[in-house]
C-alpha angles and dihedrals in degrees: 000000000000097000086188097082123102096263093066101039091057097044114289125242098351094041084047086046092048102047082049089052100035086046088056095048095052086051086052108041095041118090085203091059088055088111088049100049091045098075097044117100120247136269098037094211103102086037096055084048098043083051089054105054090036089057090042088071095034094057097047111272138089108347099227103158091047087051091041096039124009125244110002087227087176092172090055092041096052089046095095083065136064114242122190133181081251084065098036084053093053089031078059101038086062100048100036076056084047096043090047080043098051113015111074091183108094098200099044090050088050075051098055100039094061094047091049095056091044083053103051092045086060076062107061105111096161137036 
């Protein structure tokens, strides 16, 4: 087990459980995220934990989506909606508000912040 990945350097399971949490309250609590939170399903109970255990393997640690639900395959699984740079910018306006929130470091959240946003652009699908 690599303990240099992001996952460990930030803290490991509680710090990844709190950035899922903290990123859905934002979603939740921001007028501007209102779009955002309009095409997640509700309650977002199963979603916050599904986000957990997908960013545990992203960021380096346990690989609990993978083990739950196969590939993560996130292009193909947002394809039934329709994401637009509109969507990517308040996707990342929650979790930039999470990472400042979480993440103490201020390099690795520098880190993370870039490869978010690299990650939810892969996933415009509209204009």
């Amino acid at each position: 087990m690599n303990q240099n990945t992001p996952y460990y350097l930030i803290g490991g399971e509680k710090v990844v459980y709190q950035l899922a949490n903290r990123f859905y309250d934002i979603m939740e609590s921001d007028p501007h995220a209102a779009d955002l939170l309009a095409i997640h399903p509700k309650p977002l109970n199963s979603v916050r934990v599904r986000f957990f255990e997908f960013l545990s393997g992203w960021l380096g640690g346990p690989d609990l989506f993978v083990q739950k639900y196969g590939h993560p395959r996130l292009r193909a699984r947002h394809l039934p909606f329709s994401v637009t740079i509109h969507q990517r910018d308040l996707w990342m306006l929650c979790m930039n508000q999470a990472l400042d929130d979480v993440i103490k470091n201020e390099q690795i959240r520098r880190e993370l912040q870039k490869s978010f946003y690299q990650l939810a652009t892969h996933m415009i699908n509209s204009n």
